[in-house]
N, C-alpha and C positions, 0 to 999 in steps of 0.2 A: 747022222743024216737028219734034215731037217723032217716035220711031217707033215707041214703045211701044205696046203692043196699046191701042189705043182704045176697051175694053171696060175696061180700066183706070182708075179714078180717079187723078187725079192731084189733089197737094196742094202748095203754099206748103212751100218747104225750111224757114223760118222754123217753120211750123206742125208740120212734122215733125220739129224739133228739139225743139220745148217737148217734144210726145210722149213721146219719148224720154230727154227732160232732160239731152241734151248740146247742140250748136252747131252749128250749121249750117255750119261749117268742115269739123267733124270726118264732116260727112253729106257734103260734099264729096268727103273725102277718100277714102268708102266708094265713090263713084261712079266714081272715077278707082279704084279698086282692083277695078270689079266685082264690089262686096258687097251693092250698092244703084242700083238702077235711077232713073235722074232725066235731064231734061233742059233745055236752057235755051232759052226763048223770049221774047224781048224783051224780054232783058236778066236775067230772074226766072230763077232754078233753080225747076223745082216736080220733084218726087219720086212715085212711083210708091207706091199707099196697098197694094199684094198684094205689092210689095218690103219695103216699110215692115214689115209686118206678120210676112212671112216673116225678116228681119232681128231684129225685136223676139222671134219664139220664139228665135231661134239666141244670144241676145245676145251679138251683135255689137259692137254702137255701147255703148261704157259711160258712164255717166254721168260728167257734169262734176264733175270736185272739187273739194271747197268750199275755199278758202284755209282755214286754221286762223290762230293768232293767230302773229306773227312773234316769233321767238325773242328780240328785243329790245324786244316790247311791253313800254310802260312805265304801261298801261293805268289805274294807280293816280294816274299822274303825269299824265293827259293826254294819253295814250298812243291808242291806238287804239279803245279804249273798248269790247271785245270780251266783256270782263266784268265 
């Protein structure tokens, strides 16, 4: 059972990733650093929506980076087809 104040919403790690537009990894990793409040209940991480929130003014959690095209795209050739 979680021990977060129970006046707390809690949300889907998942859902609080998209928010943020990184990974539910990297909100992992926030939680095990004490950046971000979350806990796990039957198997689910769900996340704390007043941590969440408090994290999004500090930015914290940065967003995920897009791969770009690989230095050996041959995208003309059949390549990766990125442009």
């Amino acid at each position: 059972m979680c021990t977060i104040d129970e006046k707390d919403a809690m949300i889907p790690i998942d859902e609080a990733a998209e928010e943020l537009a990184t990974t539910g990894l990297r909100l992992l990793m926030l939680i095990r650093e004490g950046k971000l409040e979350g806990c796990e209940e039957g198997g689910a991480w769900q996340v704390s929506r007043n941590s969440l929130e408090r994290l999004r003014g500090e930015g914290v959690a940065p967003p995920v980076q897009q791969k770009g095209c690989a230095s050996t795209c041959t995208s003309s050739k059949s390549g990766c087809g990125c442009r």
